[in-house]
KEKE-3310 file (N, C-alpha, C; in steps of 0.2 Angstrom, whole numbers, plus 5000, padded with zeros to 4 digits):
npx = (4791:4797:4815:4820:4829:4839:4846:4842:4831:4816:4806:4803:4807:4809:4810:4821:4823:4820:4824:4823:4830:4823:4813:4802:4798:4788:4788:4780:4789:4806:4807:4793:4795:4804:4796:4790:4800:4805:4793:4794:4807:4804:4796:4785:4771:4769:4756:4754:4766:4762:4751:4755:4763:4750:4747:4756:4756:4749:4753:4765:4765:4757:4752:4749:4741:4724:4714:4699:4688:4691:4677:4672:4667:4651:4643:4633:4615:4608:4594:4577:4570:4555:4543:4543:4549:4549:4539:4543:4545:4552)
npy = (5065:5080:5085:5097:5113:5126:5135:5135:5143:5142:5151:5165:5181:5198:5199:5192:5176:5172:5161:5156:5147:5148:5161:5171:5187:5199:5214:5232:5239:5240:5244:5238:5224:5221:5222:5211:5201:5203:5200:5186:5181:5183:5173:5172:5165:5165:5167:5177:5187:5193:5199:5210:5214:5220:5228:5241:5243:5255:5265:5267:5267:5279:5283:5275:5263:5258:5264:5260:5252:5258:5269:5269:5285:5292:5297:5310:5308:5313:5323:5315:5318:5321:5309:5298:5304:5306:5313:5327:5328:5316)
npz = (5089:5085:5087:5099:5093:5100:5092:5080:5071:5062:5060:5049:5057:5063:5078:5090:5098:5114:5128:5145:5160:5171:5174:5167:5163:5154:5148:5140:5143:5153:5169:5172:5168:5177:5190:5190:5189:5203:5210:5206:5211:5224:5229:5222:5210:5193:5190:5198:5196:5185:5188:5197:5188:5181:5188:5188:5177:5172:5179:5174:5163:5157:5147:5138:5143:5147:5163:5161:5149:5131:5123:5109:5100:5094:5081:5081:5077:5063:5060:5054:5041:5031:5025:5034:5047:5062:5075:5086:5098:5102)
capx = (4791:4805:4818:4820:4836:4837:4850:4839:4824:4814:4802:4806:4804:4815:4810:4825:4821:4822:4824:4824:4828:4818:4808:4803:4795:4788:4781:4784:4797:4810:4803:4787:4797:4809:4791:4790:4806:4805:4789:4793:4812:4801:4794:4777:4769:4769:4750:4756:4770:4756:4745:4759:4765:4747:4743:4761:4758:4746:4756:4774:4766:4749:4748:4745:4736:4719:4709:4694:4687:4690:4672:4670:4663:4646:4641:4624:4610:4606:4585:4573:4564:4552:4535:4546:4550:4546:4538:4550:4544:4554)
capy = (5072:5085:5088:5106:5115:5135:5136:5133:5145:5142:5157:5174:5185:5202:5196:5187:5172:5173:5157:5157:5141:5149:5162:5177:5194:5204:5223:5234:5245:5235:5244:5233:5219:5219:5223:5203:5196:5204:5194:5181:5181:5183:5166:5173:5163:5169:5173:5184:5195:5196:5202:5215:5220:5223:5236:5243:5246:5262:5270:5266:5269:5280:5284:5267:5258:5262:5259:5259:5251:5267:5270:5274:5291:5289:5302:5312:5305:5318:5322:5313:5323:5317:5305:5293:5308:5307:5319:5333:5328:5310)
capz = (5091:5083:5092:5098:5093:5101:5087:5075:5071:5056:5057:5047:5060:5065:5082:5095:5104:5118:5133:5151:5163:5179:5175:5162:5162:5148:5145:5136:5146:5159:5176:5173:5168:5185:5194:5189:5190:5207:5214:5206:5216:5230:5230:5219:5204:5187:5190:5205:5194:5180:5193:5198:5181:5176:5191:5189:5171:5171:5180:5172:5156:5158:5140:5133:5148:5150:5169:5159:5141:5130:5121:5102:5098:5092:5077:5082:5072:5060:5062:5049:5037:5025:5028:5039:5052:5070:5080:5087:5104:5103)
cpx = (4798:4807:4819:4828:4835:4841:4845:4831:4821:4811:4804:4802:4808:4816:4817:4819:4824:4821:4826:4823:4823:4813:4808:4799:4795:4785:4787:4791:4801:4808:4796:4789:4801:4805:4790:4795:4805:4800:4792:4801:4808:4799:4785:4779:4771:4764:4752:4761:4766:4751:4748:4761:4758:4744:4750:4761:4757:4750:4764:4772:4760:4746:4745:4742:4729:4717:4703:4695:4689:4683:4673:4666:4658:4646:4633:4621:4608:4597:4583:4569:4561:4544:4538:4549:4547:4546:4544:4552:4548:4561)
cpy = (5075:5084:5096:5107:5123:5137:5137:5136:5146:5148:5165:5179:5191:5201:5190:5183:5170:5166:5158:5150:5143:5153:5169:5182:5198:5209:5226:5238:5241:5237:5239:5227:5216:5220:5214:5200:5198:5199:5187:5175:5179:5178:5168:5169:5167:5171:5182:5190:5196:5200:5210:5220:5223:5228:5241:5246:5253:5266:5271:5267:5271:5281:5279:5263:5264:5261:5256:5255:5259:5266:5272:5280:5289:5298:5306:5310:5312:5318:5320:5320:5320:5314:5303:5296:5307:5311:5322:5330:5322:5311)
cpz = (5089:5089:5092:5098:5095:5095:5083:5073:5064:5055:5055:5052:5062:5074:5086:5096:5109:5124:5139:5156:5169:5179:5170:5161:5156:5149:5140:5139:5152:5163:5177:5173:5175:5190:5194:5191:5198:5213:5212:5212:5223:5234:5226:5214:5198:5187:5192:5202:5187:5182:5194:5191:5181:5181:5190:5182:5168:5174:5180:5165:5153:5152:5136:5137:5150:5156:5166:5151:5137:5123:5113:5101:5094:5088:5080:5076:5068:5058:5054:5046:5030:5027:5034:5045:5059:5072:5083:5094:5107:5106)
residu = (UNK:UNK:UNK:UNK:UNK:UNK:UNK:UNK:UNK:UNK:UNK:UNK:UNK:UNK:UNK:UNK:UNK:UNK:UNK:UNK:UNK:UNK:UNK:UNK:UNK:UNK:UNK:UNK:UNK:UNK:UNK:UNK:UNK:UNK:UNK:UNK:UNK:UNK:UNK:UNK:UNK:UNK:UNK:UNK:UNK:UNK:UNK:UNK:UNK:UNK:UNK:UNK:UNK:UNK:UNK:UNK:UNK:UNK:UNK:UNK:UNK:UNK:UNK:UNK:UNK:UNK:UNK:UNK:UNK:UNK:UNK:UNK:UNK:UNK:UNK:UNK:UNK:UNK:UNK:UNK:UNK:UNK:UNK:UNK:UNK:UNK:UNK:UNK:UNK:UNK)
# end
């Protein structure tokens, strides 16, 4: 097995990396990160401050979290004309 050096990062990347001995929170904006770090202080798991960040997100950052799936817009079907046409009544 290599040995790990944190000095030593092969991958081109613009990306830090970033190491933590206790415990680590990501989003995009720090209030949802310190929503984590904050359970996790608490004595919560790491499920339990992902559970928190992920209700804590929508409304720390309503434009990019959706509550729901968001649906693809569907084209109307433009009506047949020709032999192949279905009655109007369809």
């Amino acid at each position: 097995m290599p040995e790990f050096d944190p000095r030593n990062y092969p991958y081109p990347s613009r990306r830090n990396a970033v190491y933590a001995r206790k415990a680590m929170a990501c989003t995009s904006i720090p209030q949802g990160a310190q929503i984590g770090l904050d359970v996790m202080k608490a004595g919560g798991s790491a499920v339990d401050a992902a559970v928190a960040m992920a209700a804590a997100m929508p409304l720390l950052e309503p434009t990019s979290n959706a509550l729901r799936p968001q649906r693809q817009r569907r084209r109307p079907r433009r009506p047949q004309r020709g032999a192949g046409a279905r009655p109007g009544f369809f």
